[in-house]
N, C-alpha and C positions, 0 to 999 in steps of 0.2 A: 276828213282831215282834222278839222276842229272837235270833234269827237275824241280823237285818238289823243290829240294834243291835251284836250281838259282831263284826260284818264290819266296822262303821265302825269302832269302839275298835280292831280290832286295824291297819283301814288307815291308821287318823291317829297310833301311835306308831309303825310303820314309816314311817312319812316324818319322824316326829322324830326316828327317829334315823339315819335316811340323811341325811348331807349333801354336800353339793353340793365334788365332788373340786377341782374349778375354778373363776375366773374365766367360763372358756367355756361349760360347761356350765351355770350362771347364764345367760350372758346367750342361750346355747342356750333354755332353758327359758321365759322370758321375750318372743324371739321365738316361738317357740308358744303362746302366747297368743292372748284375744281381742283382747286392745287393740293389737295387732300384724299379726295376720291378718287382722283385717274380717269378715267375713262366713262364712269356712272356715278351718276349722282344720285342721294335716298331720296327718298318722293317724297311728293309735298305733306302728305298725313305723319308721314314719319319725322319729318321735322320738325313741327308743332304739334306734334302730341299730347305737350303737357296746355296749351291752353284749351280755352271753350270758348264758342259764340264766335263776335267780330276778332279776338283779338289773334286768332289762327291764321285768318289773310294778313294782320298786321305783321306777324315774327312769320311768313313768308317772304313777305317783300321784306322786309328789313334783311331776311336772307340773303335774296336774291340778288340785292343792290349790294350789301355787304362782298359776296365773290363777286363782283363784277360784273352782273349777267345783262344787266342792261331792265329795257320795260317789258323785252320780249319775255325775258324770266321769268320776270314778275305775273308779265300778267298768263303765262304758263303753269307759273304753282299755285292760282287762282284757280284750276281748271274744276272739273266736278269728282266727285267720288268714283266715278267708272273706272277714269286712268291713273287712279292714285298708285296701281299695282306694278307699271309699268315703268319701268328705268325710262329717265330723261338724259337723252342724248344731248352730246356737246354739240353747238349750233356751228354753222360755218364749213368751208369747204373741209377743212384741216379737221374736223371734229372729231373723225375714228382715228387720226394722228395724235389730237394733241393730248392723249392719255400715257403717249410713249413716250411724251418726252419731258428730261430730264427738269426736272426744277431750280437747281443750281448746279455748277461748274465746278471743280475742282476738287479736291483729295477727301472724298467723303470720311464723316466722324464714323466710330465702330458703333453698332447700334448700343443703348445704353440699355441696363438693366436696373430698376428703383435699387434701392443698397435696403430696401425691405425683404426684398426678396432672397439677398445675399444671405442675410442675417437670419432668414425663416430657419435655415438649417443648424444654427449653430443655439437656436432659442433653445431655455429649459425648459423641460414638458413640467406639465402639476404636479404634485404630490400627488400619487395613487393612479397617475395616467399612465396607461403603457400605450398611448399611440404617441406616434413619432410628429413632431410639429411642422413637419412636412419634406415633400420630397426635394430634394438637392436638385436642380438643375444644372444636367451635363453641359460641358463644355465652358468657355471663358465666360465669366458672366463679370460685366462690369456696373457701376454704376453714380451718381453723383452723390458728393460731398454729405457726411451725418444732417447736417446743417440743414442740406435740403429736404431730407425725410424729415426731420423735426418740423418743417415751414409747410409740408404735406400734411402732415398727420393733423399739427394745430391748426391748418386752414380747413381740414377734413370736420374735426372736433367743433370749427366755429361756424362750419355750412351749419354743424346740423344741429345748432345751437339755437342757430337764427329759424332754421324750420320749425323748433319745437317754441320757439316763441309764434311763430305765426298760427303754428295751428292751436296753439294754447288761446290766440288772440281772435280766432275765427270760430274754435270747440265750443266756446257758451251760446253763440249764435244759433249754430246749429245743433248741439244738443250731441257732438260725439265727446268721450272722454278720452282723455290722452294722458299716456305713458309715459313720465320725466325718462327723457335719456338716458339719464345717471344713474336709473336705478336698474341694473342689470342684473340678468339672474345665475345663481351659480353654474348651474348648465353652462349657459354660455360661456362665461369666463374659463370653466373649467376646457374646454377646446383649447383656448387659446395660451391654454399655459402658464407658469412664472413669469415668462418674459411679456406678457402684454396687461399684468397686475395693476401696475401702477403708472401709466402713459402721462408724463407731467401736462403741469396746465403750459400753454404760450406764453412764454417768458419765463420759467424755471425748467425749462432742460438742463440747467448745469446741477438742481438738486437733485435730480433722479440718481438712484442707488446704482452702482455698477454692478448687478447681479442678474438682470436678466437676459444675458446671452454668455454660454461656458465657450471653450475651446479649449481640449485634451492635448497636450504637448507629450509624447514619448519619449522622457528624455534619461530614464534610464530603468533599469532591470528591476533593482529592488529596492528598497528604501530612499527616499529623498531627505538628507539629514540636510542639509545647508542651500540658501538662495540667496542671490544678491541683484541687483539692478543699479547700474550707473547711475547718478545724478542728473542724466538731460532722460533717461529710461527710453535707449538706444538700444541695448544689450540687456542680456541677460546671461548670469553662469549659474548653473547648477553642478550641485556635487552629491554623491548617493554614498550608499555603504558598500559600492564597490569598489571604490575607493578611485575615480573617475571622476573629472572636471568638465564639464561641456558648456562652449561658446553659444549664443543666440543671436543674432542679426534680426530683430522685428522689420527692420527696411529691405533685407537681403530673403527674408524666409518667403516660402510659397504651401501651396495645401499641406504640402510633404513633412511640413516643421522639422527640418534636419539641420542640425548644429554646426556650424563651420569650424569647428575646431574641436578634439577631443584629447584632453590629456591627463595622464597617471601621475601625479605628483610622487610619490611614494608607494613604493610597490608592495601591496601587502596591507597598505593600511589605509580606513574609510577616512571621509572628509568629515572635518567637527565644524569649522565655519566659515563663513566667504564674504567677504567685507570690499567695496570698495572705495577707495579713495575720497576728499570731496570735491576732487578734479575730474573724478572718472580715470583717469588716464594708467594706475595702478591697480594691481586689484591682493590682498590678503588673504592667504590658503593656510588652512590652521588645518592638519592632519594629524592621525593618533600617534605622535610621535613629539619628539620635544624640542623640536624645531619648526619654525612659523616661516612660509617662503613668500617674498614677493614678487609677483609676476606683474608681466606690461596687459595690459587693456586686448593685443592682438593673440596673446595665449602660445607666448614663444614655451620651447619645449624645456629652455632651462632656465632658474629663476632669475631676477635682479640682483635679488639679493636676499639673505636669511639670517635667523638668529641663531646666538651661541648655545651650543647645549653646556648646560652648568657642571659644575662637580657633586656627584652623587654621593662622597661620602663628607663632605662639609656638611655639617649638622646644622648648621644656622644660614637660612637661605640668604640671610642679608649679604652674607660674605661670598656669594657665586655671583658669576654674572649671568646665567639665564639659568632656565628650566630644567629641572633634573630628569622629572619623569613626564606622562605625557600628557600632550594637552587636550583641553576641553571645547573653550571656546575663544572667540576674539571677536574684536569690532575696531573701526578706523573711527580717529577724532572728530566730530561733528561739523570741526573749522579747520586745527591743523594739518594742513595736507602731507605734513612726513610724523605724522604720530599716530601712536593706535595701543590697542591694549589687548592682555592673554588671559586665559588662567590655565591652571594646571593642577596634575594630581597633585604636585607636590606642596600643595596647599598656602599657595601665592598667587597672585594678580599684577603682573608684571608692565610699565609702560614702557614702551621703545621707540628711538627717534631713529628718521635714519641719516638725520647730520650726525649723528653719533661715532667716534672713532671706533673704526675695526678693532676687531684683537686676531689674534692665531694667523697660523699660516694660511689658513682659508679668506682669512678677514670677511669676517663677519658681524654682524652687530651684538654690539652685548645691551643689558636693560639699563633705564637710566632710573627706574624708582622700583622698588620692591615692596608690596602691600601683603600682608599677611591676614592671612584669616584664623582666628583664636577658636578656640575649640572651649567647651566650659572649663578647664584649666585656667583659659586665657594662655594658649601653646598651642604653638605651630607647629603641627607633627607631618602633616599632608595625612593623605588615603591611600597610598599605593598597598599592593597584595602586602601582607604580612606583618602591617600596622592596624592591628585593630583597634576600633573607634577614632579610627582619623577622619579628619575630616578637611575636605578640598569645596571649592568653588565649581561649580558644573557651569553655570552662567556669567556673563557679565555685560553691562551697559552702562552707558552716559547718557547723561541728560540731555535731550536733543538740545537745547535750545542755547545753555550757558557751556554744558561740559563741568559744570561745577559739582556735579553729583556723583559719585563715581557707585555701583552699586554689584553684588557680587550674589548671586543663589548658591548655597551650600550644601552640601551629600546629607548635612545633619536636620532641613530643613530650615533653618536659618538664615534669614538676610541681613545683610552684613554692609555697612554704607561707609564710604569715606566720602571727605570735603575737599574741595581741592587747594592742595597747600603746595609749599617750596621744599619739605620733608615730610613724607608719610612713618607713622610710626606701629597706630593700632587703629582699628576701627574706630570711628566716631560715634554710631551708631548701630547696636546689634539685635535685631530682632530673634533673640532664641526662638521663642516657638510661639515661630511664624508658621509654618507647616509643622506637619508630623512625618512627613518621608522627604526626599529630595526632590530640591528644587528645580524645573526644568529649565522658567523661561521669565526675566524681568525684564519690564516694560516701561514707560511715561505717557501718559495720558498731558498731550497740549491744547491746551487754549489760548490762541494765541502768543503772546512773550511769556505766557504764564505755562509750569511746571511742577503743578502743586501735586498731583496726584500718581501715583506709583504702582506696577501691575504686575502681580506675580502670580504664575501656576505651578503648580506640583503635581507630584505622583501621586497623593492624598486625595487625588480627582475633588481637588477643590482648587478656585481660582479669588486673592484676595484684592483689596486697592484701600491703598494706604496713604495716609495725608502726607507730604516730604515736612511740613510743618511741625508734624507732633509725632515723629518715629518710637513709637516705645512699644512694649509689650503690655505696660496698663494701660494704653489708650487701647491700642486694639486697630482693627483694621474699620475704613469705612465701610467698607462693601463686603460680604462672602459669598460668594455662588457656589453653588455644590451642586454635583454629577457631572463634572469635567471629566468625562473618563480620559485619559491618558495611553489604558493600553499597553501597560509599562514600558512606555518608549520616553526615553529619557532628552528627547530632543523636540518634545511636545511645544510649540510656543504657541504668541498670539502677537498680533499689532492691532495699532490704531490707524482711523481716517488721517488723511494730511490735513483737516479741520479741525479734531480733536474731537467732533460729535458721535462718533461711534467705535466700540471696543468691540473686534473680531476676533472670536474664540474657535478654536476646534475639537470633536468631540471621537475620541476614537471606537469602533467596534469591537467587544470584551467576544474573543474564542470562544465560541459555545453556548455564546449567550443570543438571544433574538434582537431584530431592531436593526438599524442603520447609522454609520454614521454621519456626524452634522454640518455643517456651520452657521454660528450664533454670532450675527450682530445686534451689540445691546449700544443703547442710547446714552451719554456718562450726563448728562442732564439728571434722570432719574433714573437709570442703569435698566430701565424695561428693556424686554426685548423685542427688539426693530424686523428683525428678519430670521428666517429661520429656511435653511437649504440643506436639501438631503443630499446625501454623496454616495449612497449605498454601503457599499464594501471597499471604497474607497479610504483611511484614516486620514485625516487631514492632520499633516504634520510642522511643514513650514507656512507660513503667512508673510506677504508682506503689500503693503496699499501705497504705491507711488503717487506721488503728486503731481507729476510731470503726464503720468498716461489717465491716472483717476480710474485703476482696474484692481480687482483685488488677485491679486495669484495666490494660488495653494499648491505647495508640495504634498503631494499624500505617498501611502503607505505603498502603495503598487508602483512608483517608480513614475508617477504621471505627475506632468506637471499641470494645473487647471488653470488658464486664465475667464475671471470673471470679469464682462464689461458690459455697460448697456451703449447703444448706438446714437444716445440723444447727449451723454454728458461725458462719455470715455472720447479719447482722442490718441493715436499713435497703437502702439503696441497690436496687439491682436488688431487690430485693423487694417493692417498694413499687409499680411497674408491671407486676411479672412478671403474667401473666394477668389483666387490671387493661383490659377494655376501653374504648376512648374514647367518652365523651357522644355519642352520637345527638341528633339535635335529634325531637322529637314531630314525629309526622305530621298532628296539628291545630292545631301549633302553628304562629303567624301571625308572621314576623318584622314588626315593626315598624319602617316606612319614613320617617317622621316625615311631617310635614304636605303630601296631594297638594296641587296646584292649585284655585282654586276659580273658577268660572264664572259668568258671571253673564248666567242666560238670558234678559233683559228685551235684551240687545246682541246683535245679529246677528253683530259679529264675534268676541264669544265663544261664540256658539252653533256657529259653524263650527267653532273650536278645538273645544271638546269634540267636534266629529264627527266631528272631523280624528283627536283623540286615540283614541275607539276604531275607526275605520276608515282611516285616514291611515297612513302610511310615518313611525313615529316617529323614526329616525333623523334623514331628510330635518326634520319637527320642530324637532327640538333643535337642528338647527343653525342656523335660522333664528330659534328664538330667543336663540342663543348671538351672531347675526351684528348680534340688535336688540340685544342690550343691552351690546356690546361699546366701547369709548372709542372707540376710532377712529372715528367716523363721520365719511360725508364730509357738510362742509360744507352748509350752503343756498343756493344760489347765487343773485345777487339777479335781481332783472328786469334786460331789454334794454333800452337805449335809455330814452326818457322815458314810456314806459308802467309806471303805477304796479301796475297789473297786478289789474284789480277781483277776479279770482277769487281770488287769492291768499292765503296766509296772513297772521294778524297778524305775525310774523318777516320774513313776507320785505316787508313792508310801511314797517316800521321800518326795515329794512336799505336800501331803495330812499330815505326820507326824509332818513337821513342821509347818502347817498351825492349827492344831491340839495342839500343846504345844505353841503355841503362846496363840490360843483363850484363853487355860487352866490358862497360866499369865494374861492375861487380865481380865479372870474370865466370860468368856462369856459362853456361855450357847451352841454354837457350832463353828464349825470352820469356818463357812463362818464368821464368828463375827453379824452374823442377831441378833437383839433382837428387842422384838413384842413392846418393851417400850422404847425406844432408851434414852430419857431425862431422865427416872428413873436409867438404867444403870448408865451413865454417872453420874448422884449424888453422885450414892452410889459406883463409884469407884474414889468419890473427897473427899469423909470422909475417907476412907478410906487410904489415901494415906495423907491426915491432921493427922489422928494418928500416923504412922510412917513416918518419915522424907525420902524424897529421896539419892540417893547414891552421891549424889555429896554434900549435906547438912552433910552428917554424915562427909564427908572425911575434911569441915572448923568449924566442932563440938568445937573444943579446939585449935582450934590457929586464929580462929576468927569469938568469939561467941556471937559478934553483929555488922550486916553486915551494912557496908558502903553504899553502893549502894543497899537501900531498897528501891524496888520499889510497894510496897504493898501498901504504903501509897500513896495520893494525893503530900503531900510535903513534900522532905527531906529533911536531917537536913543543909546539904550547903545551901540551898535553903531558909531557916530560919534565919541564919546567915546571909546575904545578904541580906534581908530583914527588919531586924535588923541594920543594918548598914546605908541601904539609908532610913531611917526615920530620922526626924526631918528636920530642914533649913541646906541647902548644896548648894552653888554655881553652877548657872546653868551656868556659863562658861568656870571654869573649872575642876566641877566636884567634887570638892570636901567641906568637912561640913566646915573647917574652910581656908580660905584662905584670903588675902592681898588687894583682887580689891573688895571689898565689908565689910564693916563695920555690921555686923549683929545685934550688940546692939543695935545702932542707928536705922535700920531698922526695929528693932521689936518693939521699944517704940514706933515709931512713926504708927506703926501700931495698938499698945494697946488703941491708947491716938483715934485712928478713930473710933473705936470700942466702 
């Protein structure tokens, strides 16, 4: 007994004062347990695997004690090498029971899923990799918060940190060399794709690039000209060149990315650009047409409100109040939430409020500032068909930050800047040749309150950035990039980060030519380039980098919409559907049809119906009750002849009586009104009707018993009287028998005396 006793005491202050070297070895410890195992527990070699010599009984007992097992444990995974092989059974009567049972109570969590694994599927493969970065996992897969993969990954990164300092700190000793972590070899990395490039250090997850995991949005057929994102970057609307507006719900979407709302603003014509609000709450639809519509946020099918179309043959656009021909582009004011801005062919840049009084019977808004763009005449002609060398505005934007910049891309190549004033008159600023073909897409590069730098791309597949400080054409541009291919799509743009530290360009695939195309984030530090992402046969066309999700989306050429995010520093948007399966409907669940038919089996010809309805050709059916209860029906056609027709209905029975005391007024001979003599008839019911006067003759009998307008006669009596009148000699100048410019006496003697 004293034996046994000094075994415990001296086993239970070696485990106080072994402690636990690790996190892992904790939670090592912990999974060997019962409340982890069930029913077998790993043997004792397998436990302590990783040490040598005494310190393998030590992290036994510390096991053992740790779940609970008591000294019998202990001094059980002391045993020898024989029965290391063999499962250790739960001690106590309940021992093959207590694996079954339950380890807490109540409404178990759904099992989780790491949100690494969610994200494996959605990763981009390397440049030049054609394996898949792995298989998708069927069925619901859930998992916890970004937050927590990032607290994995950097706790993963700082285990094996601390390894590589150990065995850095143990390898002179013994004479092995060792491998810095850090320096991995392209093989390897190449497996793992774009998305595991650049894994932040612990504490800058929020700088990591939102580029290592895509998500393809279907969100229409062919071109994506226009994208916009609310302000909290809740929604999303896209608009294509098939002239289609589609809703996004990132809170409401599932695998399936399907749009809750889909609608045709103008029938026939594509979308130029999509602007919203800085409320969110409105949204701006600028179509090939010369009207701009405002719609609400929920994508009602008819607009707010819209603007006036101008007068097309007023030559001077100052004097119309909107847009003649159509437009190109728009954008919503930075800050004020009922102001925004257009341009058009007809070579103006229009602002519009919409406190602004109506006009017309539509009432609509008209413009409150008209901005022209001068042509090298210093003339505002527009570009529409049939004006050659007009020239219009294709682009326009404000400066994010003041709105004091107003700035316009022009079909001449030209950019064109005004200042913000209380009258616009001509540009302030004109950059003739800024480009050589037309301008697609103008930008601001921010840092912070600051707005100095200015970003334009063209057709010219060159992209420049200009100081807003020294706009002129002998300063020149700061920056040129060239090989922007564009693709001749005239809708080619770029943006910037919501930091200012990076300019996102896209590079379109030339027909016929080799290669892929791109997108290029360059640094506005020193404008290197930062990143570089293939899209294949994809063009990337719209751009735009929310602050609120920190994801880059791209519209491209096939009608897809691309969201880029990484999982350490993106938040919302694509994350909200990523692995996020769509409702099933239950397999016992009964959709409800509303109210079948109801039969009424006392009637033989509802009892057919219903026989008809489960063994009957329903089609055939429906149409036949579609053809009973339709308006049109023909008529009832009365009886023949003077047969009232005994079988007959009560309808046709009325129908036959009245057709009957008709004939009898008429005096006919039957009720079809047939007679064998038809002109004899007709005589002798016109004497007849000469002897007694009609009822509207009896009723002006004596208050007017001789009529004014008798039209019996050939000529009335006005008619006579007026006739009466222009007899004799009458001035045929003016009209009248005696008048002052003509002497008639004289004139008729002298005509007696010819005579």
């Amino acid at each position: 007994g004293k034996a046994q006793t000094a075994a415990c005491w001296f086993a239970c202050s070696r485990v106080l004062v072994t402690a636990m070297d690790s996190d892992e070895e904790e939670m090592a410890a912990m999974r060997s347990s019962a409340r982890f195992a069930g029913k077998h527990r790993p043997t004792a070699s397998k436990a302590a695997s990783s040490k040598d010599g005494d310190s393998n009984d030590d992290a036994r007992v510390s096991m053992s004690v740790l779940s609970g097992r008591g000294s019998d444990a202990a001094s059980s995974s002391m045993a020898g090498p024989d029965d290391d092989d063999e499962p250790m059974m739960l001690e106590g009567d309940f021992g093959e029971m207590r694996g079954f049972l339950p380890v807490s109570f109540g409404k178990k969590a759904k099992a989780a899923t790491a949100s690494a694994d969610i994200h494996k599927a959605t990763a981009r493969k390397a440049r030049g990799s054609d394996a898949v970065m792995g298989e998708r996992k069927r069925g619901v897969q859930f998992g916890p918060r970004l937050t927590d993969v990032a607290g994995l990954v950097g706790a993963e990164r700082r285990g094996g940190r601390a390894e590589a300092e150990v065995q850095m700190s143990v390898a002179p000793e013994v004479g092995i060399s060792v491998t810095d972590p850090k320096d991995h070899s392209d093989d390897d990395r190449e497996g793992a794709g774009e998305a595991f490039d650049d894994i932040p250090l612990p504490g800058h997850e929020h700088e990591a690039l939102p580029v290592s995991h895509e998500v393809a949005i279907p969100a229409h057929d062919k071109l994506v000209t226009a994208l916009s994102l609310d302000p909290k970057g809740s929604r999303m609307v896209t608009g294509g060149i098939d002239g289609c507006v589609k809703y996004f719900d990132f809170a409401g979407m599932s695998e399936t990315k399907e749009p809750f709302r889909i609608l045709e603003p103008v029938d026939g014509h594509m979308v130029q650009s999509l602007s919203f609000s800085t409320t969110g709450g409105i949204l701006l639809v600028v179509c090939s047409d010369a009207s701009a519509r405002i719609y609400d946020r929920d994508g009602s099918s008819k607009p707010i409100q819209s603007t006036v179309k101008g007068d097309m043959y007023v030559r001077d656009m100052q004097h119309t109040k909107g847009h003649t021909q159509m437009l190109t582009s728009g954008v919503w004011h930075p800050f004020a939430k009922e102001q925004w801005m257009t341009s058009s062919l007809d070579g103006t840049i229009r602002l519009w409020d919409l406190n602004a009084t109506p006009v017309g019977m539509d009432q609509v808004l008209p413009s409150v500032h008209v901005l022209k763009t001068l042509d090298k005449r210093n003339v505002c002609v527009g570009g529409a068909a049939g004006r050659a060398g007009g020239l219009y505005p294709n682009c326009c934007a404000f400066s994010p930050n003041d709105a004091k910049i107003l700035a316009g891309g022009c079909s001449d190549g030209s950019v064109q800047v005004f200042f913000d004033k209380q009258r616009y008159t001509r540009p302030d600023r004109i950059l003739r040749t800024a480009h050589a073909r037309l301008v697609t897409d103008v930008g601001f590069i921010c840092r912070g309150t600051q707005h100095n730098l200015m970003v334009t791309r063209s057709l010219d597949d060159t992209m420049k950035i200009w100081d807003c400080r020294m706009l002129s054409d002998a300063k020149g541009p700061v920056k040129t990039f060239g090989d922007m291919t564009c693709g001749e799509n005239e809708k080619a743009g770029l943006c910037t980060s919501p930091d200012g530290r990076h300019l996102v360009v896209g590079t379109a695939v030339t027909k016929g030519a080799l290669g892929s195309a791109t997108v290029r984030l360059y640094n506005t530090d020193d404008f290197a380039l930062a990143k570089l992402l293939d899209f294949g046969q994809r063009s990337p066309i719209r751009l735009r980098w929310p602050s609120e999700l920190n994801q880059l989306i791209v519209g491209t050429s096939t009608g897809e919409v691309t969201m880029l995010y990484s999982p350490f520093s993106s938040k919302h948007g694509a994350l909200h559907f990523v692995g996020r399966k769509a409702k099933t409907r239950a397999a016992n669940e009964i959709e409800y049809t509303g109210a079948g038919p109801i039969f009424n089996m006392t009637d033989k010809d509802d009892i057919q119906k219903f026989w008809s309805t489960g063994h009957g050709n329903m089609t055939r059916i429906r149409r036949q009750e579609v053809r009973q209860a339709q308006k049109t029906l023909t008529p009832i056609r009365p009886p023949q002849g003077d047969k009232s027709g005994a079988g007959s209905s009560d309808q046709m029975a009325f129908a036959a009586l009245v057709l009957k005391s008709g004939a009898k007024q008429l005096h006919l001979n039957n009720a079809m009104g047939v007679e064998k003599d038809s002109q004899k008839a007709l005589l002798a019911y016109a004497d007849k009707v000469n002897e007694k006067s009609s009822f509207i003759e009896g009723a002006y009998a004596k208050t007017q018993p001789v009529k004014i307008l008798d039209w019996s006669v050939e000529e009335s009596e006005g008619d006579k009287r007026m006739s009466l009148n222009q007899s004799g000699d009458f001035c045929r100048k003016c009209g009248q028998k005696m008048c002052r410019c003509t002497d008639y006496s004289v004139w008729g003697s002298k005509r007696q005396k010819k005579n």
